[in-house]
C-alpha positions as CSV (number, residue, x, y, z in Angstrom):
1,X,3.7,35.9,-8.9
2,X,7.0,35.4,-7.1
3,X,4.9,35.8,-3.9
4,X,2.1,33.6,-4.4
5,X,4.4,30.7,-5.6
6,X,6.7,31.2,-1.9
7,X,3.6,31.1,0.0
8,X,2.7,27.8,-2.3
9,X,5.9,26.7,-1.2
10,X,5.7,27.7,2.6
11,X,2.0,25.3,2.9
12,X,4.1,22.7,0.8
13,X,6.5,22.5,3.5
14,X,3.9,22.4,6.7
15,X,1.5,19.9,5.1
16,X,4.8,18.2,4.3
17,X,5.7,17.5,8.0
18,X,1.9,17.6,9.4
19,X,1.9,20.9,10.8
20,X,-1.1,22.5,12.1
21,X,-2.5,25.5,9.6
22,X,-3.3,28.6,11.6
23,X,-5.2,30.3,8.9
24,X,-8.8,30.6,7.8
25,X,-9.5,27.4,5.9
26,X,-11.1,30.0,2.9
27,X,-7.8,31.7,3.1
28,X,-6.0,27.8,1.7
29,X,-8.7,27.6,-0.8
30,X,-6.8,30.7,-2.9
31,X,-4.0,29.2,-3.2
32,X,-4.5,25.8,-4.0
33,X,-7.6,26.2,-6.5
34,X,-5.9,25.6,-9.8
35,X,-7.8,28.3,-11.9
36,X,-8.7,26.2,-14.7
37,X,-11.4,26.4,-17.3
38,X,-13.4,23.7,-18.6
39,X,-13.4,25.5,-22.2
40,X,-9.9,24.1,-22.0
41,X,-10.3,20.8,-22.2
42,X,-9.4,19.8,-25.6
43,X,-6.9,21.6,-26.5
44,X,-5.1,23.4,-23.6
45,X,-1.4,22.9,-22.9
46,X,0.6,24.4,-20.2
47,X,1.2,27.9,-21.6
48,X,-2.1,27.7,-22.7
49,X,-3.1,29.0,-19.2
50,X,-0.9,31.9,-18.7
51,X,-4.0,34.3,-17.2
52,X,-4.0,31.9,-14.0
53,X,-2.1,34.4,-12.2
54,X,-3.7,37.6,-13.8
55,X,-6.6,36.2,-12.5
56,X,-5.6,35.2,-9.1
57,X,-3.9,38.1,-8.4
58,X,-7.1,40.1,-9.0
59,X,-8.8,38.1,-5.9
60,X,-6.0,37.4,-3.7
61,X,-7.1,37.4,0.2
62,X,-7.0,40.5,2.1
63,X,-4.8,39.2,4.8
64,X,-1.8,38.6,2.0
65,X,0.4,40.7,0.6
66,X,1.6,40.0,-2.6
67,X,4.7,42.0,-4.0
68,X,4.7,44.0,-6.6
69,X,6.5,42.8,-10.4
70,X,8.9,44.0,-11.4
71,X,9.3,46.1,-15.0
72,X,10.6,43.8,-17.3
73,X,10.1,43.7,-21.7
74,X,7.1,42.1,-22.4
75,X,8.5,39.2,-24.5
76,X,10.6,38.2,-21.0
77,X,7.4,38.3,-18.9
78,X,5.0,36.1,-21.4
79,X,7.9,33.7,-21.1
80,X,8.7,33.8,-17.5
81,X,5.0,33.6,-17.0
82,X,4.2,30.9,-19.1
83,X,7.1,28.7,-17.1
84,X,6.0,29.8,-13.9
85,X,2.5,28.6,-14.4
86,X,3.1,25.6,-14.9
87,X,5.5,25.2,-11.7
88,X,2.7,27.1,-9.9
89,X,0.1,24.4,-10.7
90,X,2.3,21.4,-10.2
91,X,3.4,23.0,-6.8
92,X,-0.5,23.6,-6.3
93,X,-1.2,19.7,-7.4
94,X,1.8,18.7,-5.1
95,X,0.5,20.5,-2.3
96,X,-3.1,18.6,-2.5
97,X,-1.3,15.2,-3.1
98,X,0.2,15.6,0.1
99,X,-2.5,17.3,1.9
100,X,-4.7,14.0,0.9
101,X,-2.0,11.8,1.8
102,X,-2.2,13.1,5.3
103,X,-5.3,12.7,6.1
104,X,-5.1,9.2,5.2
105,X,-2.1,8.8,7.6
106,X,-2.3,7.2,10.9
107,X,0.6,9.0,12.0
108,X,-0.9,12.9,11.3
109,X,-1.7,14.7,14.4
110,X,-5.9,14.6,14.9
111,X,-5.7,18.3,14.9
112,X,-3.9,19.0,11.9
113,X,-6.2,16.1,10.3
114,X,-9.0,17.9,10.7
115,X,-7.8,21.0,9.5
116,X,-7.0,19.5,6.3
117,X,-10.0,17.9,6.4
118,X,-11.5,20.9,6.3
119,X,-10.2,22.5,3.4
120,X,-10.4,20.0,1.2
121,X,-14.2,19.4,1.9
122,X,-13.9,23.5,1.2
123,X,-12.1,23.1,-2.3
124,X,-14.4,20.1,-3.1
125,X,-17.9,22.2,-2.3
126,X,-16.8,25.5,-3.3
127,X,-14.3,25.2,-6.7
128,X,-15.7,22.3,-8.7
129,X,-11.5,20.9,-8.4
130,X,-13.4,17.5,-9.9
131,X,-14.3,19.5,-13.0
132,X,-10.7,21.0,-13.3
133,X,-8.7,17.9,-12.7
134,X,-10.4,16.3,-14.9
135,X,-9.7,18.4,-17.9
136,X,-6.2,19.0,-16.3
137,X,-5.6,15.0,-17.0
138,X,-6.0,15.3,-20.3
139,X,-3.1,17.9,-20.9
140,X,-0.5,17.3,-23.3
141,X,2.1,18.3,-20.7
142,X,2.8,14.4,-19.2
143,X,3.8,15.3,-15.6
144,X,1.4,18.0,-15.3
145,X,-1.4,15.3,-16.5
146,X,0.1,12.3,-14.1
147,X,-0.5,14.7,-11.3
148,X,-3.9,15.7,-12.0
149,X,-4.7,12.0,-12.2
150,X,-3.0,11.5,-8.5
151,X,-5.2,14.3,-7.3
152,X,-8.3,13.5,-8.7
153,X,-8.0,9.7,-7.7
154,X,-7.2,10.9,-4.3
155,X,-10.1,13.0,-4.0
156,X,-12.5,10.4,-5.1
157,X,-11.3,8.0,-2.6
158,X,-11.7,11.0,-0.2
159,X,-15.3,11.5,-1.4
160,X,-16.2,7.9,-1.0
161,X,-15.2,7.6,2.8
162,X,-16.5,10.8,3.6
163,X,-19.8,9.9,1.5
164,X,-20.0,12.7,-0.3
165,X,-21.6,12.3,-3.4
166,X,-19.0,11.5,-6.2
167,X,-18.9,14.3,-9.2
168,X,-21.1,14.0,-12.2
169,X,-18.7,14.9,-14.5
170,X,-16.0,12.7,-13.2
171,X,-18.4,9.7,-13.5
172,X,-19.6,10.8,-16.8
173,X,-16.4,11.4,-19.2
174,X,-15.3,8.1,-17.5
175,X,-18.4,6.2,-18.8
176,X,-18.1,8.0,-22.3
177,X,-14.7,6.9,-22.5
178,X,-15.4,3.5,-21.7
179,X,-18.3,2.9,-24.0
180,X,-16.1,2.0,-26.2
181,X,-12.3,1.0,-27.0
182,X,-10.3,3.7,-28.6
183,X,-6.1,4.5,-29.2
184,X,-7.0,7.4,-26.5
185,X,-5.0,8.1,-23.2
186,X,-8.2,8.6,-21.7
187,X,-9.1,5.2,-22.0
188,X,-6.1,4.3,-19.4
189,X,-6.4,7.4,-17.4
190,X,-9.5,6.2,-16.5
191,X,-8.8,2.6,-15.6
192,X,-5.7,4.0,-14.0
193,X,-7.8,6.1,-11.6
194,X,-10.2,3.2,-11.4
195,X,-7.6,0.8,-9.9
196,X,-5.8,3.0,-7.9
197,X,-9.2,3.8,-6.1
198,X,-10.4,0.2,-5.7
199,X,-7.1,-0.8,-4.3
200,X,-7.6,2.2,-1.7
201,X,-10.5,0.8,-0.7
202,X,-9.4,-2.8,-0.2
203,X,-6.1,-1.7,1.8
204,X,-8.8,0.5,4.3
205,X,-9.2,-1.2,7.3
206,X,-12.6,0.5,7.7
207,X,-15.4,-2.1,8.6
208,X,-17.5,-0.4,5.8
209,X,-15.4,-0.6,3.0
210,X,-17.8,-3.3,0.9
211,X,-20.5,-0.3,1.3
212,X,-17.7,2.2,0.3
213,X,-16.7,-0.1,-3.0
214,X,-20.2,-0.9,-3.8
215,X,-21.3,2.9,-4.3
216,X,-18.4,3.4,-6.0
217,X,-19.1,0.3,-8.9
218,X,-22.7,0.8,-9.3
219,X,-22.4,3.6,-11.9
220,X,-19.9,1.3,-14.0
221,X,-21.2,-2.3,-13.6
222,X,-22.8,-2.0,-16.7
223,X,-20.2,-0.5,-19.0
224,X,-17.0,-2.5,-17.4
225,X,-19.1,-5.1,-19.4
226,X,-19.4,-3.1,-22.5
227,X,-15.7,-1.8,-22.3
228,X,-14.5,-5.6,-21.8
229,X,-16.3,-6.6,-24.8
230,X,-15.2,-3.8,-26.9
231,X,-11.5,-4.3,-25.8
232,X,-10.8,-7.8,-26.4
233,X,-13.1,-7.7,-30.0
234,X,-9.8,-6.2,-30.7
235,X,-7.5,-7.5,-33.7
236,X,-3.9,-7.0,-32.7
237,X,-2.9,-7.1,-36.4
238,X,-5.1,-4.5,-37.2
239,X,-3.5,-2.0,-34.9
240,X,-0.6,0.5,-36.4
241,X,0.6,1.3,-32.5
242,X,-0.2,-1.4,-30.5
243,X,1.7,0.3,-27.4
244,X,-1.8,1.7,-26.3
245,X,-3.9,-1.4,-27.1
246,X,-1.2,-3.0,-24.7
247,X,-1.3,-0.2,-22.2
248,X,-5.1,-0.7,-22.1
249,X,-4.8,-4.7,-22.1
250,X,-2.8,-4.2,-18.5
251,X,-4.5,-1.7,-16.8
252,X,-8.0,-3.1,-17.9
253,X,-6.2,-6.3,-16.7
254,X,-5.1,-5.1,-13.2
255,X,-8.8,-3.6,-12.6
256,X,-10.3,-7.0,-13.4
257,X,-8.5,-8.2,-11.1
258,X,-9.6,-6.1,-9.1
259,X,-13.3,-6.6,-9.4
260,X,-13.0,-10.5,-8.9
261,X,-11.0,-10.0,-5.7
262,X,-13.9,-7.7,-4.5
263,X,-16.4,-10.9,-5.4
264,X,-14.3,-13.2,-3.5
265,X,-13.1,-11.2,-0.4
266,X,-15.8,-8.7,0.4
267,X,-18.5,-10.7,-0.8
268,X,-20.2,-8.3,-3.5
269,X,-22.0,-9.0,-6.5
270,X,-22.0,-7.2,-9.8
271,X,-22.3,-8.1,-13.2
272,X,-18.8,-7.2,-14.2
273,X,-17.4,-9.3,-11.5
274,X,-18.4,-11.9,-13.4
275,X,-17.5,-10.8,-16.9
276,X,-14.2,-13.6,-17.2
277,X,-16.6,-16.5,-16.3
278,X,-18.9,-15.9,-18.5
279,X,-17.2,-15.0,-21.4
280,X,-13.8,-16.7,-21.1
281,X,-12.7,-17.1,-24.6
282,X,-12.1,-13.1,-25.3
283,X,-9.4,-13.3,-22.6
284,X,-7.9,-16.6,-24.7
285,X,-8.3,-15.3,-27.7
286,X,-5.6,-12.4,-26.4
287,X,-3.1,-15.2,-25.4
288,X,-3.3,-16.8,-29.2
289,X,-2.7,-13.0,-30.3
290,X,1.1,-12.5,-31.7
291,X,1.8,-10.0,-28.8
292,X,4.9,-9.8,-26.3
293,X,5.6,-12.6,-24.5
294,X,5.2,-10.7,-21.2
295,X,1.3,-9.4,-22.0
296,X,0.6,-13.6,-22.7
297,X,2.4,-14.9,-19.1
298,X,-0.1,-12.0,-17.4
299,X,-2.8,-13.3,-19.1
300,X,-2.0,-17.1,-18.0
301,X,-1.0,-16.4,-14.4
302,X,-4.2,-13.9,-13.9
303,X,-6.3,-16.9,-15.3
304,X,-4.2,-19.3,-12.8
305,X,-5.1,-17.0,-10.3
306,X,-8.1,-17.0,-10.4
307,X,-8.7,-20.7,-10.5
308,X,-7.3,-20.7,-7.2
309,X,-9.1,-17.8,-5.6
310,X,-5.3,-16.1,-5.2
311,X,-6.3,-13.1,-6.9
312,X,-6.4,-9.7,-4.4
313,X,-4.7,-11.3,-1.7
314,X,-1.4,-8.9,-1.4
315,X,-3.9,-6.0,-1.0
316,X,-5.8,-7.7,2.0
317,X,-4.8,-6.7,5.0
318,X,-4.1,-9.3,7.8
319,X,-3.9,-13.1,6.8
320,X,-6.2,-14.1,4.3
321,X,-8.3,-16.9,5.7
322,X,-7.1,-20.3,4.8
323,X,-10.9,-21.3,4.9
324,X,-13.6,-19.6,2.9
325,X,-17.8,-19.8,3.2
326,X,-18.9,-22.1,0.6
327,X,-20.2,-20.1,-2.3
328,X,-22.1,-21.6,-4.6
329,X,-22.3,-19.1,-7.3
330,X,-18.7,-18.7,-6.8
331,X,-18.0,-22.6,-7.5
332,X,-20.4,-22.7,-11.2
333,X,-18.6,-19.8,-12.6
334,X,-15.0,-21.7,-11.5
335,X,-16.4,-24.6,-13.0
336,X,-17.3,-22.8,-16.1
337,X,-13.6,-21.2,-16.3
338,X,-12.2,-25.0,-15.7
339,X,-14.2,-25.7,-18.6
340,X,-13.0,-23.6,-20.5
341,X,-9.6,-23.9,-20.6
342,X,-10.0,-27.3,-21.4
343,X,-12.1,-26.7,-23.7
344,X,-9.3,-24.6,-25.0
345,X,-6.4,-26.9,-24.4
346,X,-8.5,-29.7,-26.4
347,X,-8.4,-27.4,-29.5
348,X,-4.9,-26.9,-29.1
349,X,-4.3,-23.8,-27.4
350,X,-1.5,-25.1,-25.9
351,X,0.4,-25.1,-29.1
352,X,-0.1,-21.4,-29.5
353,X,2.0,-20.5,-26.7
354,X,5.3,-18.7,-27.6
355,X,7.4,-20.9,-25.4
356,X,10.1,-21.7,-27.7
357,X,13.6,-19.4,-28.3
358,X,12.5,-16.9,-25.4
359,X,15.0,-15.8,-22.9
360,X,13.2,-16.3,-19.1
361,X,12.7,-12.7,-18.2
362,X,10.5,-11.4,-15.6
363,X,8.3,-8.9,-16.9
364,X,9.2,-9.5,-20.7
365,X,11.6,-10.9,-22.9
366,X,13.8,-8.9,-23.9
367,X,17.4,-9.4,-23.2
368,X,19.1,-6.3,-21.6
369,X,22.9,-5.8,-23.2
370,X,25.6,-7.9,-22.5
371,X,23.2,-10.6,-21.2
372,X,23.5,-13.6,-23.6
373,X,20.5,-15.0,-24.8
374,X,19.9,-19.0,-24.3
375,X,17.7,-21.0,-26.6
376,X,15.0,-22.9,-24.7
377,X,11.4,-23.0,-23.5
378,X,10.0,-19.9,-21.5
379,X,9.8,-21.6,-18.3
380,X,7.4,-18.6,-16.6
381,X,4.5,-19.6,-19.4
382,X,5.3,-23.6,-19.4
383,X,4.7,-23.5,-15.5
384,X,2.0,-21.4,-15.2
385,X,0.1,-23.1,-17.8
386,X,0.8,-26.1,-16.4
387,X,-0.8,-25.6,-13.0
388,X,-3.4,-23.8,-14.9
389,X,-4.4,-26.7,-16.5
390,X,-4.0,-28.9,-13.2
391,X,-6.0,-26.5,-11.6
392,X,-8.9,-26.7,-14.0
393,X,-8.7,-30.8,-14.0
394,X,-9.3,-30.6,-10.0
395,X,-12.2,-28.6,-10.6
396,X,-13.6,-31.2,-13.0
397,X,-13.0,-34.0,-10.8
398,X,-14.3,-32.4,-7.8
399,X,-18.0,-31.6,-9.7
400,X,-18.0,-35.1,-10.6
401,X,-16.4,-35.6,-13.6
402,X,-15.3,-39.3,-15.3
403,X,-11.8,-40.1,-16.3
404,X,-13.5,-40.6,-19.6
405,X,-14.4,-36.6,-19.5
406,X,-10.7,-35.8,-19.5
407,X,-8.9,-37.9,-22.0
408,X,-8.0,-35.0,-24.6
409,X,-5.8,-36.1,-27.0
410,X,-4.3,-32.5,-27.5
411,X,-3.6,-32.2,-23.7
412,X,-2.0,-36.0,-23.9
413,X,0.5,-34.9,-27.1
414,X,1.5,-31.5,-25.4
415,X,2.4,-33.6,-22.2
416,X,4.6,-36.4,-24.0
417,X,6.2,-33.6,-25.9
418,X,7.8,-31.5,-23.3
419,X,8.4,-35.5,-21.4
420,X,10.6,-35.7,-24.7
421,X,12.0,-32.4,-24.5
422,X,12.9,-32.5,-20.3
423,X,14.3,-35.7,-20.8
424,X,16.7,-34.8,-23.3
425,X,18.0,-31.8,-21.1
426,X,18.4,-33.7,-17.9
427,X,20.6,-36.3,-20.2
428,X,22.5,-33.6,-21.8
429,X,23.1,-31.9,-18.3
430,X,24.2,-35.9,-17.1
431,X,26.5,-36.3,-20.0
432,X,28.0,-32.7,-19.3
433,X,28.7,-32.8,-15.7
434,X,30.8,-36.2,-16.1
């Protein structure tokens, strides 16, 4: 055990710096196959899988030399094994992370590349790793689960540019869990792993990276649609821990994103790029919900965002163009968002927003110690919605529309009052700086 954890530890440190691996790539394949079984799914913690070792230890390669244990009381050695498992597969998830990571670098020697290369096109063919990882993420142990997410998400993107087919089982627990919303840490392991792969692909500076994205979003084009409707059918009241609701609303947030950046920079067309524009009012309805502040100013700026075609533009590498092709398509679902957030506005959504009494905090609103909160409007939400709302009028006007189209008397009423409001500050700050 001590043995095979030190050799762990030995290719930890080589792939660390990009050494070259001497070895037979088989001989790799030992060590870092987490022995895993999918039985364990469910219900499988840590010290669930104490065998790993028995087992491995049975098969070890010819060419190492394990030492042999020491005599020790039985109750010590279940608990040393139990502990040392778990390091042993963390070490063993470490190790891939890095591996991955290195073959994705620029800066690792092409020899040592390839080598890597190598095994992990082994450990892909010959261990069904997908299979593992994916029952490994579902562990009650919270580091041990992170990592198999980091692995597994690393490997897809691996699969994708080295087009091999993507693993069935992967693909399938991914669509059962996104059938339909659930309180489940599945649900945002799976939009985790998602996003971090879609934003892999849009940082590649491959020139095939739309045909890389589009194999990877055909399977879920049609539930992305199904999952979005599920998710914002949500009632917030309804919930008992609306932590994971929240988590979901984010990530699921991020990965739209996501998909609408894809439309707009690599030019692809799916369904569930389209989902926001054609059904707008699920994502207002979220805004109107009594949720944090910081969950409604995501909300506003993503929508802002996306009026102005801003969204995916820190993950594009190079300048974005300052000039787009005219898309049609493009312009009648804008059109239809403009429309509906004024739409929205003239039934008073403005009045909804929680811009009163809230400290302006980036990334939420509560006020860390010793910070003293000051009364007054939540300047993030009021400016954001405002240029929202400018944005969507610009729209109008540019497909034509009359002044008469865009006299709302809600819109008018929520403009005089914060007038009122601004004015009285700038003569309070007058009178107080005499």
């Amino acid at each position: 055990m001590k043995a095979f954890f030190e050799v762990l530890e030995q290719l930890y440190r080589k792939v660390l710096l990009g050494a070259t691996l001497e070895n037979d790539s088989h001989d790799y394949i030992f060590y870092l196959n987490p022995a895993f079984s999918d039985q364990d799914c469910s219900t499988t913690t840590s010290s669930d899988c104490s065998n790993i070792l028995d087992v491995q230890g049975k098969h070890q390669p010819s060419s190492v030399n394990l030492a042999t244990p020491s005599v020790a009381p039985v109750c010590l050695q279940r608990h040393f094994q139990m502990n040392s498992t778990r390091e042993i597969m963390l070490l063993q998830l470490t190790v891939i992370k890095v591996m991955m990571t290195r073959i994705l670098s620029v800066e690792t020697e092409l020899h040592a590349k390839e080598k890597y290369r190598d095994i992990v096109k082994i450990l892909l063919k010959s261990s069904d790793i997908d299979s593992k990882l994916t029952c490994m993420f579902q562990n009650s142990d919270k580091l041990l689960s992170h990592m198999a997410a980091k692995c597994l998400a690393l490997l897809l993107y691996f699969q994708l540019k080295e087009k091999i087919t993507l693993s069935n089982s992967w693909i399938s627990f991914c669509q059962k869990n996104l059938s339909e919303y659930c309180e489940s840490d599945k649900v945002v392991h799976c939009l985790w792993m998602l996003t971090f792969v879609i934003k892999e692909i849009f940082k590649d500076t491959c020139s095939q990276k739309t045909e890389i994205l589009k194999q990877f979003l055909t399977p879920f084009d049609t539930i992305f649609e199904v999952f979005y409707n599920s998710l914002f059918s949500q009632h917030f009241e309804n919930h008992q821990d609306t932590s994971k609701l929240i988590n979901s609303l984010i990530c699921f947030l991020e990965l739209l994103e996501l998909l609408i950046a894809s439309r707009i920079h690599l030019k692809l067309h799916f369904t569930c790029q389209r989902m926001l524009f054609l059904k707008p009012s699920c994502v207002f309805d979220v805004i109107t919900w009594p949720i944090q502040a910081f969950v409604k100013r995501k909300f506003i700026i993503f929508i802002k965002k996306c009026l102005l075609c801003k969204v995916g533009e820190d993950l594009c590498r190079g300048s974005v163009p300052t000039f787009m092709a005219p898309d049609h398509p493009l312009d009648v679902d804008l059109l239809a968002l403009a429309d509906a957030v004024l739409q929205a506005v003239d039934l008073g959504f403005l009045r909804t927003l929680s811009v009163y009494g809230k400290p302006s905090c980036f990334g939420g609103d509560e006020v860390q110690p010793g910070c003293e909160c000051v009364p007054g409007p939540d300047h993030v939400i009021l400016r954001a919605a405002s240029l929202l709302i400018i944005r969507s009028l610009e729209i109008k006007f540019q497909n034509g529309a009359s002044a008469n189209e865009m006299k709302g008397n809600s819109l008018n009423s929520f403009c005089m009052q914060w007038v009122i409001i601004y004015s009285k500050i700038i003569h309070n700050y007058q009178i107080s700086g005499l």
